[in-house]
C-alpha positions in Angstrom: -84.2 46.7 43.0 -82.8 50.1 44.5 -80.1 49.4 42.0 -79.4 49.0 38.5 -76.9 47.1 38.6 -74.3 47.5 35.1 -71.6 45.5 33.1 -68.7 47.0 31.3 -70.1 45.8 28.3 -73.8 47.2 28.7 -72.3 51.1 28.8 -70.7 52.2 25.5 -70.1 56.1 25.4 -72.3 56.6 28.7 -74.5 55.7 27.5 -76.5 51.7 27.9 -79.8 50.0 26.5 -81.5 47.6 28.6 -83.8 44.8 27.5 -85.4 41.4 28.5 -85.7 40.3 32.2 -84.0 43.6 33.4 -86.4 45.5 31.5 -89.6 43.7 32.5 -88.3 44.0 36.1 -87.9 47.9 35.4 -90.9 48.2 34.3 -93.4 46.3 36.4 -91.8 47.7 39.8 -89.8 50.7 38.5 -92.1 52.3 36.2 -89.9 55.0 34.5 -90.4 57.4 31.8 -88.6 59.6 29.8 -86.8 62.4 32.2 -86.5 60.1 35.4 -83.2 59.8 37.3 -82.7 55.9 38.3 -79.8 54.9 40.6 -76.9 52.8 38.6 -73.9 50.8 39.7 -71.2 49.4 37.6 -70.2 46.2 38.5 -67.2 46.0 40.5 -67.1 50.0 40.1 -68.7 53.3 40.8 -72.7 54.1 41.7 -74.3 57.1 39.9 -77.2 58.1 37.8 -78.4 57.1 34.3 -81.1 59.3 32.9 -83.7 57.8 31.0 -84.0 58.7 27.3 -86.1 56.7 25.8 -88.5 53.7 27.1 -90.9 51.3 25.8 -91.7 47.9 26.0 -89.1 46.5 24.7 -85.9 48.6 25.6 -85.1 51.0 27.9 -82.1 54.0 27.0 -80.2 55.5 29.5 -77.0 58.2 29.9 -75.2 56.9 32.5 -73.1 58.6 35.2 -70.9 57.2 37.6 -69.3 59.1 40.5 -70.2 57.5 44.1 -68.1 54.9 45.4 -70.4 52.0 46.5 -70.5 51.4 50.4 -67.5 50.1 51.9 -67.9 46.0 52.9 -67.8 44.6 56.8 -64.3 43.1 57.8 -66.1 39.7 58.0 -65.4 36.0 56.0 -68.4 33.7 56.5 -67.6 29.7 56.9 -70.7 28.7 56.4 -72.0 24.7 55.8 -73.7 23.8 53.5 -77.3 24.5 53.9 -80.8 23.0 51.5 -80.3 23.8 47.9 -83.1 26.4 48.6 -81.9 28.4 51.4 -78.9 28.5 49.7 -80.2 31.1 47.6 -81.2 32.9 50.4 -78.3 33.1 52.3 -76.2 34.7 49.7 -78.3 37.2 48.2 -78.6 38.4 52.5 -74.8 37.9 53.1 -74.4 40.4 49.8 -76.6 42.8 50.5 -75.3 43.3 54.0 -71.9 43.6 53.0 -70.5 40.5 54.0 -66.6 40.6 52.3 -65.7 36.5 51.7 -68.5 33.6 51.7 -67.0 29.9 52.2 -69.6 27.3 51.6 -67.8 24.4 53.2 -68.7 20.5 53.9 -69.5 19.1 57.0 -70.4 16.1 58.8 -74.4 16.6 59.0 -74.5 18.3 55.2 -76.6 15.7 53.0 -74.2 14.9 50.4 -77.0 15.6 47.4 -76.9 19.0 48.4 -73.6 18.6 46.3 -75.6 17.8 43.0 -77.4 20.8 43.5 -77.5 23.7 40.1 -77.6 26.0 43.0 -73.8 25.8 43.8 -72.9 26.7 39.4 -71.3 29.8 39.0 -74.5 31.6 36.9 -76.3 30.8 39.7 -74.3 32.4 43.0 -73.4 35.0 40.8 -76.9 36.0 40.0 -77.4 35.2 43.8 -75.1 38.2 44.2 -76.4 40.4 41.8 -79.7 40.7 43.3 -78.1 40.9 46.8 -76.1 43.9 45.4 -79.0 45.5 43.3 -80.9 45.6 46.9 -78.1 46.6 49.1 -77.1 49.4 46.6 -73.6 48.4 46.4 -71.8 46.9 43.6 -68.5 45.0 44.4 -68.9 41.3 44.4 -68.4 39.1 47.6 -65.8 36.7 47.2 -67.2 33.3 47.2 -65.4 29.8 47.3 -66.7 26.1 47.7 -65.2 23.6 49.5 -66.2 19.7 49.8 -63.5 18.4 52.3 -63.9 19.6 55.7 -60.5 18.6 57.1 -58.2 20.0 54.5 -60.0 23.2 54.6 -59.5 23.3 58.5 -56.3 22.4 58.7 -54.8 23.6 55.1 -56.6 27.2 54.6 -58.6 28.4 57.4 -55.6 29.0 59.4 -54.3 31.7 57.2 -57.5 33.1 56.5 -58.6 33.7 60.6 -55.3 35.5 60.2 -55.5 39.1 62.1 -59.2 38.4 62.9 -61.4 37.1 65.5 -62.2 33.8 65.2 -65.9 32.8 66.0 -68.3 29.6 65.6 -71.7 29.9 66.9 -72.7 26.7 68.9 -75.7 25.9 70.9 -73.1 24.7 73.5 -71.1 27.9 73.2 -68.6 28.9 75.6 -69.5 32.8 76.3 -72.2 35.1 74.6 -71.9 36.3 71.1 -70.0 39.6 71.5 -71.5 42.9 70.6 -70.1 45.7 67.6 -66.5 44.0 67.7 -65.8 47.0 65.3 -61.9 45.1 63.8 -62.3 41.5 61.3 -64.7 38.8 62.5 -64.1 35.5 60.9 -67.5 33.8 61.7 -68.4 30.2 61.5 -71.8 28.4 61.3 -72.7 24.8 61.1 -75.2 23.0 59.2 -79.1 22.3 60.5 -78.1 20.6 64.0 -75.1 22.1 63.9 -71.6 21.5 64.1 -70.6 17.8 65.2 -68.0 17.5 68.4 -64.5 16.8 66.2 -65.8 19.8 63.9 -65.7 22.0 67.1 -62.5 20.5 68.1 -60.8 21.1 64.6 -62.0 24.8 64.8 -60.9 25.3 68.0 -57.6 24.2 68.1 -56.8 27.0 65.3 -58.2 29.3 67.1 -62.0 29.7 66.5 -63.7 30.2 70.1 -67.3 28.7 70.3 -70.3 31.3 71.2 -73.8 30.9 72.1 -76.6 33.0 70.7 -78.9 31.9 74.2 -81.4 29.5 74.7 -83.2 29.7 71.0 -81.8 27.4 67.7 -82.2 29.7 64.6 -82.3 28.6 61.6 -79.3 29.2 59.2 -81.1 32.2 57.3 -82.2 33.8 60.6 -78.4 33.3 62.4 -76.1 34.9 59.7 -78.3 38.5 59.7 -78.8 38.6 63.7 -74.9 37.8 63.9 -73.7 40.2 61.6 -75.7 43.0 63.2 -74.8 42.0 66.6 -70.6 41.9 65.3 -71.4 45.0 63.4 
């Protein structure tokens, strides 16, 4: 946690009072007293400081100050299949905390359709998902995040106007050219699934305009691919 990450509703007058899991958290890695500066966020808002009050073990006081806007997010949408429950997890707390702007969890042909079922894809959960990713990245705006469960509408439907003014990429084992390097204007980027994306898939993509790109000889796995791309785009 290099952030303490703040609602609207936890800072009344400045000032805010912290208990349960975000106190125990605090506490076991944090370790503040009385005096100590820690580094706060306000959800959706500004970073600052909150200087601690009072602590104990069961709550922790705080003055709050916010003046620091948080860092600014990459120019790049992730289409992203739908991975195992349990890297799901995974994937968005990295895509937050690198600063990925828009997440699309989508459905493809080689996504397992229990993954569907899972109590990873409730709100609570990728919003918690987030939080963590922005407590670690010090940031504090949200990623936007949308599910969809048919691949064809999505393609044909949305994805058109959301490549819009971006460059289109899916990253294929089979890939036409090398990933590019520090593209440095929007990067729409889409992965597949473990075994990635079936041929139709990579037709339906590339007739909008998505152009197919190898990472080299290796496969990655999902979790490893989205962090080496987005620091090769960016």
């Amino acid at each position: 946690m290099n952030l303490i990450l703040l609602t609207n509703d936890e800072i009344i007058n400045n000032i805010t009072e912290i208990t349960g899991d975000k106190l125990k958290h605090i506490l076991t890695f944090i370790k503040p007293v009385a005096g100590d500066t820690l580094k706060v966020g306000l959800v959706n808002g500004m970073t600052g400081d909150g200087i601690v009050t009072a602590i104990n073990a069961h709550k922790l006081v705080m003055t709050v100050q916010l003046y620091k806007k948080p860092p600014e997010k990459l120019p790049l949408t992730l289409i992203c299949a739908m991975p195992r429950p349990k890297v799901l997890n995974r994937i968005i707390q990295h895509a937050t905390t690198m600063g990925i702007q828009k997440i699309y969890i989508i459905k493809t042909w080689r996504v397992e359709k229990s993954y569907w079922e899972s109590p990873m894809l409730e709100d609570e959960n990728l919003y918690n998902q987030m939080i963590l990713g922005l407590e670690q990245g010090k940031d504090t705006v949200l990623p936007f995040i949308a599910i969809r469960k048919l691949f064809k509408p999505f393609v044909e439907d949305e994805l058109p106007e959301i490549i819009r003014g971006s460059t289109a990429l899916v990253a294929h084992p089979t890939g036409e050219t090398q990933c590019p390097f520090d593209i440095g204007s929007p990067v729409t980027l889409a992965i597949g699934p473990e075994g990635g994306f079936i041929p139709y898939e990579i037709d339906s993509l590339q007739k909008i305009g998505f152009t197919t790109v190898s990472l080299g000889q290796r496969i990655l796995r999902v979790e490893t691919a989205i962090p080496y791309l987005t620091g090769r785009l960016f």
